[in-house]
C-alpha positions in Angstrom: -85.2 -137.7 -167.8 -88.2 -139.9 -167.9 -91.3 -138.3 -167.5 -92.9 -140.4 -165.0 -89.7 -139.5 -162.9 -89.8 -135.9 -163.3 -93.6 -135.3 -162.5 -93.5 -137.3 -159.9 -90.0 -136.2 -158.3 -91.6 -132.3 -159.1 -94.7 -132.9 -157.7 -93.0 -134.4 -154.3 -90.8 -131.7 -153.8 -92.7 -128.2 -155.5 -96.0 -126.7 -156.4 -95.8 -126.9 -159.9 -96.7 -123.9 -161.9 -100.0 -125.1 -163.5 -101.3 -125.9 -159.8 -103.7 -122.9 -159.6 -107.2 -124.9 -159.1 -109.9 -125.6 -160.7 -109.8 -124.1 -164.6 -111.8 -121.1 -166.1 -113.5 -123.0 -168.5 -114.6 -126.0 -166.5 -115.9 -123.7 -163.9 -117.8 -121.7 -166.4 -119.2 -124.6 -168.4 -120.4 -126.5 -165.2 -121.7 -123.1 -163.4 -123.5 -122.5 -166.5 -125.2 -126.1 -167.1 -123.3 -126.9 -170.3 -121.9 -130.0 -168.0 -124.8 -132.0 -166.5 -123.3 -134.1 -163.3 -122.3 -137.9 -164.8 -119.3 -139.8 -164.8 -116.0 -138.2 -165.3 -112.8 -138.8 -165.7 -109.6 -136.3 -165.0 -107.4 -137.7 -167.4 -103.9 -136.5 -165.9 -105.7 -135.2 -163.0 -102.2 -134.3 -161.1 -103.4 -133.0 -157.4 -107.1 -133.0 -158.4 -108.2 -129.0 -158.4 -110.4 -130.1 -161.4 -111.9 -133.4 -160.1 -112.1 -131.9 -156.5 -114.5 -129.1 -158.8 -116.1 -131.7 -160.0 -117.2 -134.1 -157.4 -118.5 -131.2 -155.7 -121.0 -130.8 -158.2 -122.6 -134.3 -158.5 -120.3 -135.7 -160.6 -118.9 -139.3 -160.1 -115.2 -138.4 -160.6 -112.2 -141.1 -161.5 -108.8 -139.0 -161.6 -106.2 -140.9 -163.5 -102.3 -139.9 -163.3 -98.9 -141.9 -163.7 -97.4 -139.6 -160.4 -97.6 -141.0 -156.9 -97.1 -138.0 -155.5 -99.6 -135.9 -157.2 -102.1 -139.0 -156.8 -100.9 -138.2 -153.0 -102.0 -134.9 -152.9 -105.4 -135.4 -154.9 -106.4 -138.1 -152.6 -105.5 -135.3 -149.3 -107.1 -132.3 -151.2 -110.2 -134.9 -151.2 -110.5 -135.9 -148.0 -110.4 -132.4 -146.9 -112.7 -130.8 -149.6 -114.9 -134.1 -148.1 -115.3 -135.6 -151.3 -115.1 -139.1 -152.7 -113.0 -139.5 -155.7 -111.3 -142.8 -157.4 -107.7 -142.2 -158.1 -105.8 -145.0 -160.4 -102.2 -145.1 -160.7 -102.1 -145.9 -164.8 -100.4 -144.9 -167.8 -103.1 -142.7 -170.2 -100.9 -144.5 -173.3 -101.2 -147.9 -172.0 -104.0 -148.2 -169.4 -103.7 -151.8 -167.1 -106.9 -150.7 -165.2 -110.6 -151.0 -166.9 -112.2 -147.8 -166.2 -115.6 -148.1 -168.0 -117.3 -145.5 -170.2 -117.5 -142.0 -168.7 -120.4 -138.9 -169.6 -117.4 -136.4 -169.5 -113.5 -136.6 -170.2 -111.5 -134.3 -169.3 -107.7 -133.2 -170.5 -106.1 -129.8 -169.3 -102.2 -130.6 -170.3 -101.8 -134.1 -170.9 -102.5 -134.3 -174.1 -100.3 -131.8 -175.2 -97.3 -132.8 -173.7 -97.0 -136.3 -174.9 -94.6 -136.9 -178.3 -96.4 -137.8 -181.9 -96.2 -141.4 -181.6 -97.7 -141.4 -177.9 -101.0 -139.1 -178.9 -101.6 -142.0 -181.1 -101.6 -144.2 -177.9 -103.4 -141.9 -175.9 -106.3 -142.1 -178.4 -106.7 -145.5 -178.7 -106.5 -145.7 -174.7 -108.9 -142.7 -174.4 -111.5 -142.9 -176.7 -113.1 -146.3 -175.6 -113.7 -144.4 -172.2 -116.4 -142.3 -174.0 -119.6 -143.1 -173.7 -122.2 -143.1 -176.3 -122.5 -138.8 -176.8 -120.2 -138.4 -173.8 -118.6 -134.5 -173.7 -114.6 -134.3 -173.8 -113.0 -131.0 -172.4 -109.4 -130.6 -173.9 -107.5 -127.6 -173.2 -103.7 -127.5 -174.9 -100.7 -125.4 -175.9 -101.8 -124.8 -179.6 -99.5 -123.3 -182.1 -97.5 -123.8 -185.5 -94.6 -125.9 -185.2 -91.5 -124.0 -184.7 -87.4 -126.0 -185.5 -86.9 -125.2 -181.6 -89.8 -126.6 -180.0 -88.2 -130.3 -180.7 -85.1 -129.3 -179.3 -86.2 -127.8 -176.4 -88.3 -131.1 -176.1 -91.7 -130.1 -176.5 -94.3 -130.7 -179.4 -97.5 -128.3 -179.1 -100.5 -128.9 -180.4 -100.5 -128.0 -184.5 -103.1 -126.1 -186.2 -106.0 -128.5 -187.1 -104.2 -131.4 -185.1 -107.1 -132.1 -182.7 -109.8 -131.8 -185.4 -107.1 -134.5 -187.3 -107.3 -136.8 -184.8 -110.8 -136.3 -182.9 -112.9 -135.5 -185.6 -113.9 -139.0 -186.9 -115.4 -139.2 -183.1 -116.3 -136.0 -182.0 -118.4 -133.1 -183.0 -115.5 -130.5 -182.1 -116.4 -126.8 -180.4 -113.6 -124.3 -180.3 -114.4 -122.4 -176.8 -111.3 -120.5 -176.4 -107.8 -119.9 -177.9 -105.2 -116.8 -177.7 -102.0 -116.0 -177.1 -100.5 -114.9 -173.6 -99.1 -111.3 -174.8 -96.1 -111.8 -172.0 -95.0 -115.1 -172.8 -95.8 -114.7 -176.5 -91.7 -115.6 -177.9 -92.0 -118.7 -175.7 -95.7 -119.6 -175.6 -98.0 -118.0 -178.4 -101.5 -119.7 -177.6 -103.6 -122.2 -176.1 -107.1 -123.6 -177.2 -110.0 -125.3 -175.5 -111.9 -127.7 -177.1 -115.7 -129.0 -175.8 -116.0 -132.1 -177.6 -119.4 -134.6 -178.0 -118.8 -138.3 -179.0 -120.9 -138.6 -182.1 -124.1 -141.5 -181.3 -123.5 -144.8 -182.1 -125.5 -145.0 -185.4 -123.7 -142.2 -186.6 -120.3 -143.9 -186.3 -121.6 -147.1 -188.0 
């Protein structure tokens, strides 16, 4: 099925299972001042627990995601929590809209769940929306390959992978990662990764 179809069908019809508001470490790392208010961006922002979060604290929150229907339900979950957010309809691979440069990006699951070729995309879309020594928040499914994961049509994050592909722009802080002992045969581990966009002069 194509994936735009079945997020968008699931999020019309169900609560999807990672719908359980805003995440541990985003609530921990702005309760604690380690996220300063700014500009931020919910890359794959689904129904907008985490922008929602957000936008209640002083930031200035965009929430991009290719579902209608979740963008539905972020933009009611908004206007209830009585917060102004900017949803975009766009494609994280191949963005039509010009965002701007963003203080803090954040990822919980989208990353992840694209194939090899389209994290290549997603980086070349994503990182011009960091800003000069902008943080980046990326939490993933993070474990060694295994033969089944392709079959059963999912690629997690490898070993190394996000320090592979981010490291050349980002100084990279591992925050958390375990397993989750009762899904362990089917989902051994996650990590969370609090990221800062190296300054200008050191990228030249």
């Amino acid at each position: 099925m194509n994936p735009q179809l079945f997020y968008n069908t699931g999020y019309r019809f169900f609560r999807m299972p990672w719908e359980i508001g805003p995440r541990t470490e985003l609530v921990d790392l702005v309760r604690s001042g380690r996220l300063q208010p700014g500009r931020a961006v919910d890359l794959g922002c689904g129904t907008g627990a985490n922008a929602v979060f957000l936008a209640q604290h002083g930031f200035d929150v965009t929430g991009v995601d290719f579902a209608p229907a979740a963008l539905r339900k972020a933009e009611a979950r908004a206007a209830e929590a009585g917060v102004t957010i900017t949803f975009v309809q766009d494609d994280l691979t191949a963005l039509h809209h010009r965002l701007g440069t963003f203080d803090l990006l954040l990822d919980y699951g989208t990353f992840d769940d694209l194939s090899l070729p389209k994290r290549a995309r997603y980086l070349a879309n994503v990182l011009p929306l960091a800003g000069p020594e902008a943080r980046f928040l990326l939490w993933c499914f993070e474990w060694p390959p295994r033969r089944w994961d392709r079959w059963v049509g999912f690629v997690p994050v490898a070993p190394g992978e996000v320090d592979e592909r981010f490291g050349s722009d980002f100084l990279i802080d591992r925050i958390a990662g375990t397993g989750t002992p009762n899904l362990r045969r089917f989902i051994p581990g996650f990590a969370a990764y609090l990221m800062t966009r190296h300054a200008t002069e050191e990228r030249t």
